[in-house]
Every structure is written in C-alpha cells, then in structure tokens.
N, C-alpha and C positions, 0 to 999 in steps of 0.2 A: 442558688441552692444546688450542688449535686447531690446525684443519685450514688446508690451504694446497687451493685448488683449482685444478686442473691445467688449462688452457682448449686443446681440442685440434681445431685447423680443420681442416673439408675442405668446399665447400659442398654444403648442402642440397641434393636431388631438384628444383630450383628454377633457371625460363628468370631471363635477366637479371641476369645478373652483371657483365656485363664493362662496361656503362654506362661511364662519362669516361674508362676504362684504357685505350679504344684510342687511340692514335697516327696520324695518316695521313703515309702518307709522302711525301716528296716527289717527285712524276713529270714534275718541269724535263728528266729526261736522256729521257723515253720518246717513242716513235715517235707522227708525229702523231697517227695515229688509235687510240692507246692508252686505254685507260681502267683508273685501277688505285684499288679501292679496300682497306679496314682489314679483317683478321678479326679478329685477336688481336693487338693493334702493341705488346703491353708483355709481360715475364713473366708478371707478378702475371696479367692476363688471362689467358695461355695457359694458368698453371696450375691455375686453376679450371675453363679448358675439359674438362682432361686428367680432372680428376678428378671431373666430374659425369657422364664417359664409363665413367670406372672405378668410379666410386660403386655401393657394396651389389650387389658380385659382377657389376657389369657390366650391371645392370638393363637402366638405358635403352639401352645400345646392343641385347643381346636384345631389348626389345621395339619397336625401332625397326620402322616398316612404309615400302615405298617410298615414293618421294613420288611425286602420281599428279596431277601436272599434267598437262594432256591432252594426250598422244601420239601419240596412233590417228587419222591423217589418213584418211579416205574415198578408199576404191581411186579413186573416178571425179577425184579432186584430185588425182593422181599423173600427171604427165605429161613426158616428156622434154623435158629442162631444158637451157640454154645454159653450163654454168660455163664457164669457158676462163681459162688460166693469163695470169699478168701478168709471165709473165718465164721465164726458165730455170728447168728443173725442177733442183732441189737436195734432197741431204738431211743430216741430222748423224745420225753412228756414235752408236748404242746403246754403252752401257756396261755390265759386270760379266755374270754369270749364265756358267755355266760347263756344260760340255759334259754331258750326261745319258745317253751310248749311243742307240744305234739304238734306235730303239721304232717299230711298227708304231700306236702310239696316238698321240695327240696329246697334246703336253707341255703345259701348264697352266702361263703365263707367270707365276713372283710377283711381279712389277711391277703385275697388277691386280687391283686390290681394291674395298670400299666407301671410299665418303664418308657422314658422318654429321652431319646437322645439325639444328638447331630450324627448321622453319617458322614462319609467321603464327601458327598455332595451335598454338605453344609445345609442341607433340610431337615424338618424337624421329624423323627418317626419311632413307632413305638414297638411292644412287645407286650410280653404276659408276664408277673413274675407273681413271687409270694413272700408275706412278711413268715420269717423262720424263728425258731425258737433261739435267745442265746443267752450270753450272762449277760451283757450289759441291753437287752430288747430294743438291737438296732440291726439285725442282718434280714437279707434278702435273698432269695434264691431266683434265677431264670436259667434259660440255655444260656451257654457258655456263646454263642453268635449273636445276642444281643448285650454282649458288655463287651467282647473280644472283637476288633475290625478283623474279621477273614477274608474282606475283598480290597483292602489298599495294606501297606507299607504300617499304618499306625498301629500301635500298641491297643489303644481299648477306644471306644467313640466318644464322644464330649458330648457336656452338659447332661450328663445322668441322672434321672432323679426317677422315683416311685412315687406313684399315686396309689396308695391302698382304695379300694372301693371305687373304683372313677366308675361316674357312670353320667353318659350324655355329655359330661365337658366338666361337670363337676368335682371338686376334691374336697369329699364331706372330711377328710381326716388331715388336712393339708399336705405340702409336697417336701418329701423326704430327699435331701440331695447325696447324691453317694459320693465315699469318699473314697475306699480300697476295694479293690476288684481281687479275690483269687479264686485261682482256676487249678487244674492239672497241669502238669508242665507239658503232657506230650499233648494236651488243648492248644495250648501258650502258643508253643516253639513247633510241632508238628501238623496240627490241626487235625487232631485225631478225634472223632467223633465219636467213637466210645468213649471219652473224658468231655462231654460238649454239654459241660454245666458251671456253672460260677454263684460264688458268694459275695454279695457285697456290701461292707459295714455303709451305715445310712446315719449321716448327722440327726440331731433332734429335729424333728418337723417342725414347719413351719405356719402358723396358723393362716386356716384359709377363710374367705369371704362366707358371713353368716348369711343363710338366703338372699344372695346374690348383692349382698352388701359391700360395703367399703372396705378394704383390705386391710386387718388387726394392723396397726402400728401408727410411727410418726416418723416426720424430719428431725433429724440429731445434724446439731449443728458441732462441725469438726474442725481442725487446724485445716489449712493450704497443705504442709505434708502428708496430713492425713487422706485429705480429698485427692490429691497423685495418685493415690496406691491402687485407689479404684478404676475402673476402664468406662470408656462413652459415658454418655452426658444423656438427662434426660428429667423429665418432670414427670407426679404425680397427683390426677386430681381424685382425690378423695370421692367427690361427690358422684362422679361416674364411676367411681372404680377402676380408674385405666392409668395408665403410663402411658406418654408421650416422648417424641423422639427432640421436643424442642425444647431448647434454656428458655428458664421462667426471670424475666429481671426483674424487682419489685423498686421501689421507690427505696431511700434511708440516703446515708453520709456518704462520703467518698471510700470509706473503708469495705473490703470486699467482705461477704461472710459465705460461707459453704457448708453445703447440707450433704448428707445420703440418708436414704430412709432408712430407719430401723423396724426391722422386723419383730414381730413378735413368737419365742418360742411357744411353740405347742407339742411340747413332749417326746417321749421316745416312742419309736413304731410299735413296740410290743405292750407299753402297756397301754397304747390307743385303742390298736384293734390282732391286739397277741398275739403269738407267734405258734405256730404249727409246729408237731414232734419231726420228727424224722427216724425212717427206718432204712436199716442196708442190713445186704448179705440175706434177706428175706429169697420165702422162696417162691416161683414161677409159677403162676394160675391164680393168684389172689384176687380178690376183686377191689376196683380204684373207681375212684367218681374223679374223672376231670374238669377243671375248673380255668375257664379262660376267655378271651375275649376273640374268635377267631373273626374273620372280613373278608369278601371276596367272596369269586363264585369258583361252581364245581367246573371240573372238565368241560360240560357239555354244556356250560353257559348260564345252568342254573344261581341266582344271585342268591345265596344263602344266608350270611351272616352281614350285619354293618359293620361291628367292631365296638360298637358305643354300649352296650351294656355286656354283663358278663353272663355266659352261654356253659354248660355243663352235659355233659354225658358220661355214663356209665357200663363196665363191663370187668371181664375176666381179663390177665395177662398171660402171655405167651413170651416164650422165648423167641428172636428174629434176629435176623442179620439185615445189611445193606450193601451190597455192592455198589450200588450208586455213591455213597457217600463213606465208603470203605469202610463199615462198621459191623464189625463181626458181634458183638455184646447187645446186645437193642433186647429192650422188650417191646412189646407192641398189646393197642386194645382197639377192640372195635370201636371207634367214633367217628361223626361226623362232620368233623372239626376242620373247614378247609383253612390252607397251609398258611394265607396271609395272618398276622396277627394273632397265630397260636403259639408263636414259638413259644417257650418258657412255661406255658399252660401248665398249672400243678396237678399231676397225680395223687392225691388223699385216700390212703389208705385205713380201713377201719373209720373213716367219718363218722361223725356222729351228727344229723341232725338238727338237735336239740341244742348241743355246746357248739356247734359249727366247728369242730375241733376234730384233726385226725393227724396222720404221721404222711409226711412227702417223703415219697417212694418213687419219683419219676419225675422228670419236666418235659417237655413234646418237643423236640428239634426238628423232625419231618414229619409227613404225610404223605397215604399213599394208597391208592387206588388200588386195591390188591383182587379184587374178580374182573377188572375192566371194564366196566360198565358207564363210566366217564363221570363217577361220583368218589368224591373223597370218602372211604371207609374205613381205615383206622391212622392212627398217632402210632407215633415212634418216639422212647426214649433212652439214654444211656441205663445200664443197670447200676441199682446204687450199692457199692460193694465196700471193702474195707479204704480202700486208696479214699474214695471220695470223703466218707468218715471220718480220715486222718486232717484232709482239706479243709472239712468244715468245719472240726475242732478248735484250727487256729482260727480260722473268721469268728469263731463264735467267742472268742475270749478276747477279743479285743476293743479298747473305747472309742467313742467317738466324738461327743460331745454336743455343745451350741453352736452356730451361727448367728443367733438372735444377739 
C-alpha cells in the first residue's frame, strides 16, 4: 500500500515572504504632494502576512515590543511653534459606533488599536493607530514612523497589519492586513516631520478566534501550481488553535494532494468598529482626549505604562516646534504618555462619550519632558492642515477588498 502525503501550507515563524507579490499601484490620480507606496499589493502576499500574525497561537504578535525609534525630544527643544492653517477649517463625519449611556468614565474608542510590523531587524513590533472614516470603511491613520522605515534603506516595514481594540493579546475585531501606505512626499523622500503621518488602506478583516477558540476557517485543497505561489510550509491544529512549523503527512494513494487554509472574512474595518471624522486647518487651544497604547518608563525609571491595554489622557493644544526633530509645525498637549508605543496615538477632537465618536486632529510622533523633572509630560503631533486633507482624500477613496 502506499501512502499519499498531504502538503499543508501556512508560512514558517520567518521575515520575508512577500518579495515580487507585491504590486505598486498606480498614483497618476493622487494629490501632488502624495506619496504612496506597496504593503501587501496581491492576495497571495496578504495572506501570508495574516498568517505569520496568527501563526502558533498568535506568537509574534504576543511577543511583539514597541518600536523605539527615538521619541523623547529634550524639554529645552520644545518651543512655541508657527503652524497656521492653509485654508478653511473642515472636517468629515465619523462613521458607525453606537451610543453607550451616560458613564461618568471615559469610553475607550474601538477604532484604536495596534499596528504590527517587521522592522530592519526582522522582529516583530508595534505602534498606535486609528480606524478613519472613508468611502469604502478600510483606512487607517498612525505616524507616518510606524509605516515609513526612517532607520534603514527600505521603503515602508513588512507584514503590517491593525488590530482595532487589542487588548492583553487579543483581536476582538480580527486582523486587518494593509495594503497601500500614503504619506506626504517631503515624509517619503525628506523625512520631514511636520508631514510624519500616513494613511493606510486595510483589506477586509479577517475573522478572529471566539473566546480563545479555534481559528474561523478550514483546509482548501489546491492544484501543485496553486500550492508554489505560496511561501513556507506549515500545519494547523484546530484543536489548540496553533500553527506549527512541521509537514503533517497523512495516510491515502500515491498521489500527492495539497492544502493552504482558508480564512474566513470578517468584514470591513469601518463597519466592525467605524471609522472616526477627521478635522484640519482647525484652530490652536482646542481641547483633544488621546487615545493609545503607550509602554515603558519615565526618565527617572518610573515603569508607567505596559502597552497591553489602551491608556487615554486629556488636555488643551498649543502651538510647538522641535528642533530635535526639525519640526517647526507641531502642536502639543499635556500628557503622560511615555514615548515607547505612543507613536501614532489618536488625538479625538470633540469626542463624544456616549457614540465613542469624534474627528482626529493629531497623531503623537514624540514626547517630551518640557519642565525637567525626569517625567514625560506632553505629546507632539504634526498640524493637520490643507496638504495632509488633500493626502487623505486619495486614501480615502480607494478599494481594497478580500483575502478570505
């Protein structure tokens, strides 16, 4: 009797997959000073992203650590700054999230979550972002330093994906893998940190484990050509919930057959958990609730924040600048948001509450001790002016579709 061996794909614990699958698209329609590059531009890509996220019980995302590009500006580098608006102040209505009751506490938006990517040094590490309002309710907003590599040679970091709501290791909404990144060009090409934010369209999510259950989906079994296109080898046991990194052979004929799991979709990010307005050209002293997940300690060794659930503080805006990070445009608020794992932090302007619904007016790219006292005391963000408006218009009008 021979045996038939069963070939069952998911890839390996292993950076670099997505090599020649990505796509660039074309940005003939986008605003001049647009800059848009590839995360994931094919299936086949995204769904190796998805699943090196979900691999063996969710490893790498657990053991992902912030990324700790330098954030922490020098109080004496903080200085009131000139931004000013290029036009009429506008903004676009948030979408979805439904009313909660009166609470004396503050409601905890699900539109912001992690971002999760490979660095330079092929580790897994996160940041802060927000689901955004668009037509097709698949964009994202962070700092422009956690999609764009400012520390090597590459274009934007791999294996991107968004977690709305993570909280402890969990992904109540599933993971949203990105697919287009755009930025400002003098971000892109300069690293101009008055432009140090990015949009990034997000394929339909993909459903995640119900109370700590087995992961929505099954084996589809595919052609030998089919089973190529995909990268590393690997199994799925349902009944743990994990991916392993070993070929499963089963018993049958001499003929081979080959599998890769199919996912199942779970919808678009806005109408999971809606998408937040956004305001620009607004003006200086407004009052913003930030929302993010900061890690790490103060100055003076105090351990503040873990990173594992999401943390908010509240205050007025100011006009700032940065020498440290060459940034003459910055607004700034008082929080105490140390610098690991805040980047991208959302600013919600006018919040409400009740609809957990407001307009992002800022994302956090530093922090900075500005009386010295060896305590992080406020956020820094770009001012969100007419350019950036122009940027977010194309991201916002463009589709993205399934991976399932």
């Amino acid at each position: 009797m021979h045996t038939r061996a069963k070939h069952l794909i998911l890839p390996a614990i292993a950076a670099g997959l997505l090599g020649s699958a990505l796509i660039a698209p074309s940005a003939a329609s986008a605003a001049p000073d647009t800059a848009s590059d590839p995360l994931a531009g094919s299936g086949i890509a995204a769904w190796n992203v998805a699943a090196f996220w979900y691999a063996e019980s969710k490893a790498n995302l657990i053991a992902a650590t912030p990324y700790t590009v330098e954030t922490q500006v020098v109080a004496k580098h903080v200085s009131k700054g000139g931004p000013a608006a290029d036009g009429k102040p506008g903004k676009v209505e948030p979408i979805g999230g439904k009313p909660s009751g009166l609470s004396k506490n503050v409601n905890l938006p699900k539109t912001t979550g992690k971002v999760f990517f490979l660095d330079a040094d092929e580790k897994p590490h996160w940041c802060t972002a927000t689901s955004l309002q668009s037509h097709y309710r698949n964009l994202v907003a962070t700092a422009g330093h956690c999609v764009y590599d400012t520390e090597s040679n590459a274009a934007t970091f791999k294996y991107w994906v968004f977690v709305p709501g993570y909280y402890q290791g969990k992904t109540p909404w599933g993971i949203y893998v990105g697919k287009q990144a755009f930025t400002h060009y003098d971000f892109d090409v300069y690293e101009d940190f008055d432009r140090d934010y990015a949009f990034v369209t997000v394929y339909n999510g993909l459903k995640a484990p119900h109370d700590g259950g087995a992961l929505p989906g099954d084996w589809k079994k595919v052609s030998k050509a089919q089973y190529d296109k995909y990268r590393g080898y690997g199994t799925y046991t349902p009944a743990v919930n994990q991916f392993t990194k070993k070929d499963l052979h089963g018993p049958g004929t001499a003929d081979d057959e080959y599998f890769i799991w199919k996912f199942v979709d779970g919808g678009r990010l806005g109408d999971n958990v809606g998408g937040q307005g956004l305001a620009y050209n607004q003006k200086k002293g407004g009052n913003v609730y930030v929302f993010g997940y900061p890690s790490g300690s103060h100055p003076d060794g105090n351990y503040a924040f873990t990173g594992k659930t999401q943390k908010w503080c509240y205050g007025k805006t100011w006009a700032a600048a940065s020498s440290d990070i060459k940034a003459q445009e910055l607004l700034a608020v008082k929080c105490p948001f140390t610098g690991e794992g805040a980047s991208g932090s959302a600013w919600l302007y006018k919040y409400s509450n009740p609809t957990r619904k407001g307009y992002l007016n800022g994302v956090t790219i530093a922090v900075s001790d500005t009386d010295d006292n060896q305590r992080i005391d406020t956020s820094l963000s770009p001012y969100f002016d007419g350019e950036l408006y122009d940027i977010y218009k194309h991201a916002a009008n463009l589709w993205s579709g399934s991976i399932a």
